[in-house]
N, C-alpha and C positions, 0 to 999 in steps of 0.2 A: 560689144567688145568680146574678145577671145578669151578664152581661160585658158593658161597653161595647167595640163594634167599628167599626174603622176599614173600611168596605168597600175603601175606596181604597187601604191598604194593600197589600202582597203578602201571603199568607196565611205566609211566612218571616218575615215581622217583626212580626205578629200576635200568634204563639205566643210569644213572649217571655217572660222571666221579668221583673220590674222593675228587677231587675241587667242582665241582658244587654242589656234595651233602651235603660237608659241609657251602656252602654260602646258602642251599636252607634249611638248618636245622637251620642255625644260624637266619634267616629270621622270619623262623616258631617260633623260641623261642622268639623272640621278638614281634612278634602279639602275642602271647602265655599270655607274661608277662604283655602286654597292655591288655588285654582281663581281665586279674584277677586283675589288678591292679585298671581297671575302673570298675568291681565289686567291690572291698572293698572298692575304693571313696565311693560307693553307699551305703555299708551297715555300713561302719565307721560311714559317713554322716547320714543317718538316725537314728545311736543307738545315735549319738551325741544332735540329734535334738528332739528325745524321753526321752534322759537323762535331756535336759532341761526345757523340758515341765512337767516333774515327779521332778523339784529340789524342786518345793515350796516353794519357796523363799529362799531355804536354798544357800548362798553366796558359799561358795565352790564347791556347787556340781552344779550350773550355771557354774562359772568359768572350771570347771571340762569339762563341756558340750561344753565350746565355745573353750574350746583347742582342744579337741577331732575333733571339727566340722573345725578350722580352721588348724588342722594335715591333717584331707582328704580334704580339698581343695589345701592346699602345697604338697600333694601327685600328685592329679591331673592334677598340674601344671607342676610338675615332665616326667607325663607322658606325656602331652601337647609338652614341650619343646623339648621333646628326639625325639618326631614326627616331629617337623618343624626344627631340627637340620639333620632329614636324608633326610626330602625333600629340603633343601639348601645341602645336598653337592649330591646328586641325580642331583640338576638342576646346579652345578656348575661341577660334573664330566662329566653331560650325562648319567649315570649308573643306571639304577632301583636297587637299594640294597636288597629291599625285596622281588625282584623275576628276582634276574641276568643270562642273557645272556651269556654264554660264545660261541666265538667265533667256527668253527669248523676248524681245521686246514686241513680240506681233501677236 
C-alpha cells in the first residue's frame, strides 16, 4: 500500500504513528495559540495604554482604556494558568504533553 507523504514535512514527523501525530499536532496548536495570544496581550495592552494617554481627560474613554487594559491582562493570565495547569499534571503523570513519547512496542 502507498503512503501519502508530506515532502514539506521533517522526515521526524513524517514517521509518525496516527496517535503520536495527533498528540504532536495538538501540542503545536497549543504553543501556536500561546504564541498569538501573548501577542495580542501585547498589542491589546498597548492600544489600551495609547487610548488612555489620547483620553484627555475625557471619563469614558479613560475608563474605556483601563477595561481594555485590564481585558489583556485577564487574557494573559488565561494563558499563564493553562501553562502551570499542563506542567502540574506533566509532573503528576510523568508525561511531557507537549512533545510525548510514545512507547515502541518492538
Amino acid at each position: 500500500m502507498n503512503k501519502i507523504q508530506n515532502n514539506f514535512l521533517p522526515s521526524s514527523i513524517q514517521n509518525l504513528s496516527p496517535g503520536e501525530g495527533l498528540a504532536f499536532y495538538i501540542g503545536q496548536l497549543w504553543k501556536t495559540l500561546s504564541i498569538v495570544g501573548g501577542l495580542a496581550f501585547i498589542i491589546y495592552f498597548l492600544l489600551g495604554g495609547l487610548s488612555w494617554l489620547t483620553a484627555g481627560g475625557d471619563k469614558a474613554k479613560v475608563e474605556s482604556a483601563q477595561k481594555q487594559i485590564t481585558n489583556a491582562v485577564i487574557g494573559l493570565t488565561i494563558i499563564l494558568v493553562s501553562y502551570a495547569i499542563i506542567l502540574f499534571i506533566q509532573e503528576a503523570l510523568e508525561v511531557n504533553i507537549l512533545q510525548p513519547e510514545f512507547p515502541n512496542a518492538l
